[in-house]
C-alpha positions in Angstrom: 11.4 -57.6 131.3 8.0 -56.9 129.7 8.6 -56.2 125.9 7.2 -53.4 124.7 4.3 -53.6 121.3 3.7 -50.4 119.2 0.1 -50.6 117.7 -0.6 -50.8 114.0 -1.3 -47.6 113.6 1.4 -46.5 115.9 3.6 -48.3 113.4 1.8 -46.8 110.2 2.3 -42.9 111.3 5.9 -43.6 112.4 6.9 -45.5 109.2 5.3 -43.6 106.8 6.2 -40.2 108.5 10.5 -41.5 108.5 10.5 -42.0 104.8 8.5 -38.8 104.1 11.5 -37.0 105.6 9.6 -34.3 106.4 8.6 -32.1 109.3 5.7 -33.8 111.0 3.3 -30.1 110.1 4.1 -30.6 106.6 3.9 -34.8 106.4 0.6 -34.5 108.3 -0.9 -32.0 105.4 0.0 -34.7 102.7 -1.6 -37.0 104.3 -5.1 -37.5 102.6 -5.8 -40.9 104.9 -5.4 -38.8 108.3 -9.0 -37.1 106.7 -10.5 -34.8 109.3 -8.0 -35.9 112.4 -4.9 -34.0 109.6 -6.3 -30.5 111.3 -6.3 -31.3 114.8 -3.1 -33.0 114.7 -1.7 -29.6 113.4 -3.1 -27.8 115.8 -2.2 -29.9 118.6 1.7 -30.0 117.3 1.3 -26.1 117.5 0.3 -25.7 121.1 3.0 -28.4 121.9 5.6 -26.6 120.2 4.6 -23.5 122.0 5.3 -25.5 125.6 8.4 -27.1 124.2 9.5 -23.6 123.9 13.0 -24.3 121.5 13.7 -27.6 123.6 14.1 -25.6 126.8 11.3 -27.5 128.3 10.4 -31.2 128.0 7.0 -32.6 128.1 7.5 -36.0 130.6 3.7 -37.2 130.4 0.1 -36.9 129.5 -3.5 -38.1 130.3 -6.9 -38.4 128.2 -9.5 -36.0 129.1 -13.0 -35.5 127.7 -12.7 -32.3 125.6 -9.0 -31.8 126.2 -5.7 -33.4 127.1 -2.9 -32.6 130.4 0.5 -32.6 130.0 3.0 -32.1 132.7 5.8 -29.9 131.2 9.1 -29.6 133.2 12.2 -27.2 132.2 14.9 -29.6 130.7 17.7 -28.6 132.9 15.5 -30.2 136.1 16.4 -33.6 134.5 20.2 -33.1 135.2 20.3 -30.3 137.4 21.6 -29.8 141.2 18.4 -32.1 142.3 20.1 -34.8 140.0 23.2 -35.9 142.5 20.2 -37.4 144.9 19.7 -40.6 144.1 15.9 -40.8 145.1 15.4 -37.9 142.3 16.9 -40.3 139.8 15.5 -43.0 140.3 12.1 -41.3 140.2 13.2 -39.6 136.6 13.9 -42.8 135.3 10.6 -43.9 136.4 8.8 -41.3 134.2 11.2 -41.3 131.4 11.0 -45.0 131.0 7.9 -45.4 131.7 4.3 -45.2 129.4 3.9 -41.2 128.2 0.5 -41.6 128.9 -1.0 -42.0 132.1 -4.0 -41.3 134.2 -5.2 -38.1 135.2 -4.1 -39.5 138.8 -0.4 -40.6 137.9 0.1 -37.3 136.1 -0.9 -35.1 139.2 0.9 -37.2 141.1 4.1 -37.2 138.8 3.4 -32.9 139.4 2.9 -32.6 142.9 6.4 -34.5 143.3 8.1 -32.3 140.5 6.9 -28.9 141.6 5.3 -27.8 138.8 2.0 -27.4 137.6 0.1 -29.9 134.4 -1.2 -27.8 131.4 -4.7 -28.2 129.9 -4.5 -28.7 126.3 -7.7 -28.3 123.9 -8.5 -28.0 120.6 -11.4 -25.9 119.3 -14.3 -26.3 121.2 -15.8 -29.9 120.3 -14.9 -32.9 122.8 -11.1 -34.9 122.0 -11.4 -36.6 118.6 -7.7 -37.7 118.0 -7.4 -41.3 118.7 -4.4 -42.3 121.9 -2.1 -43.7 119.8 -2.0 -40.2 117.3 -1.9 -37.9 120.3 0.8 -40.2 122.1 2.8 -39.7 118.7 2.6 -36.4 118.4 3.4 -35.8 122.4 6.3 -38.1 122.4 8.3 -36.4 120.6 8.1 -33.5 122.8 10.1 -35.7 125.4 13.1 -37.8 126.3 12.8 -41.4 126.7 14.7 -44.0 129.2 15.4 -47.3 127.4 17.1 -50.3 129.2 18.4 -53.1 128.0 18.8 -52.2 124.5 21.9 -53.6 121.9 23.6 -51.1 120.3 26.6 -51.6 117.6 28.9 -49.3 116.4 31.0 -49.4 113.2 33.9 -46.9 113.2 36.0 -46.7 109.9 39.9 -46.9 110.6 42.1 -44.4 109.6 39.2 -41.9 108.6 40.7 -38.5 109.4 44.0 -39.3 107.2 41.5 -39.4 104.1 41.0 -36.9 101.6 37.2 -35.3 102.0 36.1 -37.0 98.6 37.3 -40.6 99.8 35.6 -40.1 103.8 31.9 -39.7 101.9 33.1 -42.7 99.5 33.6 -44.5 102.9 30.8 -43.5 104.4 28.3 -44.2 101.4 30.1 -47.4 101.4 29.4 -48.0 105.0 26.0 -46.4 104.7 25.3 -49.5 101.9 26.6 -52.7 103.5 24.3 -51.3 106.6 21.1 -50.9 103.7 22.3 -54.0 102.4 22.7 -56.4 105.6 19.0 -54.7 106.4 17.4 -56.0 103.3 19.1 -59.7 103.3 17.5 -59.8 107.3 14.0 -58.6 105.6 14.3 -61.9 102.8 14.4 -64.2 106.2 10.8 -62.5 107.2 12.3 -60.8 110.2 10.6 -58.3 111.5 13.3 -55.7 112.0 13.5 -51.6 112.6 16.8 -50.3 112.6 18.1 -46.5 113.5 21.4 -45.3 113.2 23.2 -42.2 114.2 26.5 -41.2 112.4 29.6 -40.5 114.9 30.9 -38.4 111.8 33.3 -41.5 111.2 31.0 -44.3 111.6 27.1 -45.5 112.9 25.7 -46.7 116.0 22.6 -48.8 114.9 20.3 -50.1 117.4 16.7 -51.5 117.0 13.9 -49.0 117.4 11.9 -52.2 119.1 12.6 -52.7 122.2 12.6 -56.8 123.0 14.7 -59.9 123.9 14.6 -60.9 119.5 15.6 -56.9 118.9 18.5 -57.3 120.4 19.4 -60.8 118.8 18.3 -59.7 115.3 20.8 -56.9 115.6 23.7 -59.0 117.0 23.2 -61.2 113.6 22.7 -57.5 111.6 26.2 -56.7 112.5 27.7 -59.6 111.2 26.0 -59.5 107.7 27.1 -56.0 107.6 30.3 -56.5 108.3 30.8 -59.6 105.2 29.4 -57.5 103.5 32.1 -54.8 103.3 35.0 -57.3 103.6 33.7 -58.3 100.4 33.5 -55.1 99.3 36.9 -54.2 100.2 38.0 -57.3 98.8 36.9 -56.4 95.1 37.1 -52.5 95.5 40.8 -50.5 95.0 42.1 -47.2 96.2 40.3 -46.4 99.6 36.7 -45.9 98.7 35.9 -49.0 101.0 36.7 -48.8 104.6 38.7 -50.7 107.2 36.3 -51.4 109.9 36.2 -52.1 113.9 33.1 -52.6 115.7 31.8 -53.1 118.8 29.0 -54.6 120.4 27.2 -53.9 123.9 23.5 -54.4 125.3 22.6 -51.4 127.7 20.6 -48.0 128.7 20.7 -45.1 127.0 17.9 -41.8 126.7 16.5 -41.3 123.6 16.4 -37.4 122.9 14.6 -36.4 118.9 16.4 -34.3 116.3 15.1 -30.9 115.8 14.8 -29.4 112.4 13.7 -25.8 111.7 11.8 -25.3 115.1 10.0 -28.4 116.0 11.3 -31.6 116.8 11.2 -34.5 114.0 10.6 -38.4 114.2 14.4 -38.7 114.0 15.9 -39.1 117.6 19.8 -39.8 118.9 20.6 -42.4 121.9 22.6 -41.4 124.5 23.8 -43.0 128.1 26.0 -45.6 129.1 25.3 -48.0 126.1 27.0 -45.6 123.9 29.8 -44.4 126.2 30.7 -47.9 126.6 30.6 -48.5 123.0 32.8 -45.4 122.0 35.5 -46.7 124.6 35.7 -50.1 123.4 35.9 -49.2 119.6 38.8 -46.8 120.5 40.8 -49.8 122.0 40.6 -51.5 119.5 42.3 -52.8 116.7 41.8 -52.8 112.4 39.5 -55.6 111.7 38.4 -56.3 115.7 34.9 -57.2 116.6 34.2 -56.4 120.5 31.8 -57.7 123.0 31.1 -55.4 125.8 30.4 -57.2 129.4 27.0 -57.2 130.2 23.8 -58.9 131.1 21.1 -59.2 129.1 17.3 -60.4 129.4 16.8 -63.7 127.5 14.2 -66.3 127.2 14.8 -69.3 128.9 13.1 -72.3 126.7 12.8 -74.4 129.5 10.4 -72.6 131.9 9.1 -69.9 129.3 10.6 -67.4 132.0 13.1 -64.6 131.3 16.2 -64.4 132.7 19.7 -62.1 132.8 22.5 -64.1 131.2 26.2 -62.7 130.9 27.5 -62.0 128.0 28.7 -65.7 127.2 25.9 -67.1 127.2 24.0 -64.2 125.1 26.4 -65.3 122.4 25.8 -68.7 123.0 22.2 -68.4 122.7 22.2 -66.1 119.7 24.4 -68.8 117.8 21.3 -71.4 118.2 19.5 -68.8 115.9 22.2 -68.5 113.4 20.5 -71.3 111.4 17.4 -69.1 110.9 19.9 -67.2 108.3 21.4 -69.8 106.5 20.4 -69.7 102.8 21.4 -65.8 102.3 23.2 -65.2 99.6 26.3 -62.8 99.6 27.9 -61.4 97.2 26.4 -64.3 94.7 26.9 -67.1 96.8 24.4 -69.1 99.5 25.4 -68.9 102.8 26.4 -72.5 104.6 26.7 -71.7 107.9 27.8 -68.8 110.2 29.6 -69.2 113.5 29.7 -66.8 116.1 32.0 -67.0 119.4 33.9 -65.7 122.0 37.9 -66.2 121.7 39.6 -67.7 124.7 41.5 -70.7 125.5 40.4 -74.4 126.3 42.5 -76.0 129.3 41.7 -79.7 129.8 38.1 -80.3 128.1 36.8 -76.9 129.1 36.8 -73.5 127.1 36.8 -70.6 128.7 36.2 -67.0 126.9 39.0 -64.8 127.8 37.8 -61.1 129.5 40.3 -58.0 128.6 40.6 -55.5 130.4 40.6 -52.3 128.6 41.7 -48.8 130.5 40.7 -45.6 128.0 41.8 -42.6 128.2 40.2 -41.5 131.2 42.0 -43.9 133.3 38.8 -46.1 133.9 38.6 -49.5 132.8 36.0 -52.0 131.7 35.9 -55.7 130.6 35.5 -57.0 127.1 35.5 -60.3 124.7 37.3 -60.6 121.8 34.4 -62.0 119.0 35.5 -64.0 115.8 32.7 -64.8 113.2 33.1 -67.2 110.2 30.6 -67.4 107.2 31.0 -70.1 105.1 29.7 -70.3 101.4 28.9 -72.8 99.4 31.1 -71.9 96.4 33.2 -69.4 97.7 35.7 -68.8 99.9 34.6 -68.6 104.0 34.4 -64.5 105.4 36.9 -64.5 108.3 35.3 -61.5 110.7 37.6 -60.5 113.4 41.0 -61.0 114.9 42.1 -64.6 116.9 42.5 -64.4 120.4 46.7 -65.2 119.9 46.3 -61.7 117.7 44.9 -59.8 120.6 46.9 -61.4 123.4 50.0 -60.2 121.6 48.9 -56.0 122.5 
């Protein structure tokens, strides 16, 4: 899988623009380092917004003219519509919606033709195309919907959170909403380069890595275990219920990637959607107070030997991400240095061989899916171990 790289200044408008908070118009106008490209970038967000129409249309993809830009814009109902149940139409969706947003002038008319529907000319003023690729490509982006594959997502759901007063779900939340900050800033002291977005299910977060790439999707695996130590520590000193019971599950898969809007124009704040998440959501409701689980997947990972990268099951993705556990020994929680942290599947061994146990889990629906049972173990050097997770004889019993 070829891991995708976001330019510096790619990287600069989206980071500053997410903690400005602020509708991309109105960021864009503070912005005094933008200088004379603030204008056009208004402008251009204007005539976008104007094709975008309230979200009824989606813009798929654009190419680089001289004086102007082309954009192919599509109603949003023709990516799920009655063309949707053939497969070719799929597959050719995915394409585009995966794939770069901008193109060539060729691609585009190409991508048209196929679609039914003709590309716009976009121009601003009357001079030739100042805004760099990477501005415009920001700007248009978010005019879209975006195709990810192979992506980890986690999702902490707080136990019991309905059968709370209002006042003690936001103390649960803020207190989830923290060991999340706080298990992001520990990863930051270990120099790793990390991006994290979360969406609240109103009792909980999926967080996933805005980067896309093999280390991504380890960094996160090891982000959900600090998370959780951190509030079993928390709940360990707190009283009352202002600290929640958590459950969490983890799965690597594909999801779309559709942004938030706010007022009348989309902002740099999207929600993931697809079968990433719907797996997710019917793992965490099977299972129990205190349970970590592993979806079943397969997942691109390096393969040191030949420099080549390969799918591995889920076993082996937790095998492998254990080898980089040593990376984050030395953080300190809740006072106290971090020894070592072990991360595994539960299972049983018969002879000399262990073998991670599979469950099969049926929701509500009727349709089943496999899953491990994880168990993770942080050990201080002072303090008491963090015992994350239930043993497989726990599980085994339901």
């Amino acid at each position: 899988m070829a891991e995708s790289h976001e330019s510096g200044l790619s990287v600069t408008i989206r980071r500053l623009h997410e903690t400005a908070n602020l509708d991309l118009t109105e960021w864009v106008k503070k912005q005094d380092w933008l200088g004379r490209n603030a204008k056009d970038v208004v402008a251009l967000e204007e005539r976008l917004g104007d094709f975008w129409n309230l979200g009824r249309n989606v813009i798929l993809q654009w190419a680089q003219l001289p004086d102007s830009i082309q954009v192919l814009v599509i109603p949003q109902f023709l990516l799920a519509g009655e063309s949707s149940n053939d497969e070719s139409h799929q597959t050719f969706v995915r394409g585009l919606l995966a794939g770069n947003k901008q193109v060539s002038r060729e691609q585009l008319e190409v991508a048209a033709d196929r679609l039914g529907y003709p590309t716009i000319n976009i121009s601003i003023g009357h001079r030739g195309w100042r805004l760099p690729p990477e501005m415009t490509n920001e700007v248009v982006k978010r005019y879209g919907t975006n195709y990810i594959e192979d992506q980890a997502v986690a999702l902490f759901d707080i136990v019991g959170f309905s059968l709370y007063s209002p006042l003690e779900q936001v103390s649960q939340l803020n207190s989830l909403s923290y060991s999340l900050n706080s298990a992001h800033a520990r990863m930051l002291t270990k120099e790793r380069d990390i991006n994290f977005a979360r969406s609240t299910t109103g009792d909980g977060f999926y967080v996933w890595n805005r980067d896309n790439s093999i280390q991504a999707n380890i960094n996160l695996y090891h982000f959900m275990h600090l998370a959780l130590a951190d509030n079993a520590i928390a709940r360990s000193k707190s009283q009352g219920n202002v600290t929640p019971e958590l459950r969490a599950a983890f799965h690597v898969g594909s999801h779309y990637e559709f942004y938030q809007s706010e007022g009348l124009n989309p902002t740099s704040h999207y929600f993931i959607v697809g079968d990433v998440t719907i797996e997710l959501a019917r793992l965490v409701d099977s299972a129990r107070p205190g349970q970590v689980l592993v979806g079943d997947f397969k997942a691109p990972m390096g393969n040191h030997d030949t420099g080549e990268t390969e799918r591995v099951d889920t076993v082996r993705f937790i095998e492998l991400t254990q080898e980089t556990l040593s990376s984050l020994e030395g953080l300190v929680l809740s006072g106290e240095p971090v020894d070592a942290i072990r991360c595994y599947l539960t299972g049983r061994r018969d002879a000399d061989k262990f073998q991670a146990r599979k469950y099969q889990i049926t929701d509500k629906h009727g349709l089943s899916r496999l899953a491990y049972n994880a168990k993770i173990n942080i050990y201080r050097e002072n303090s008491d171990p963090i015992f994350l997770g239930l043993q497989d004889t726990e599980v085994e019993a339901d």
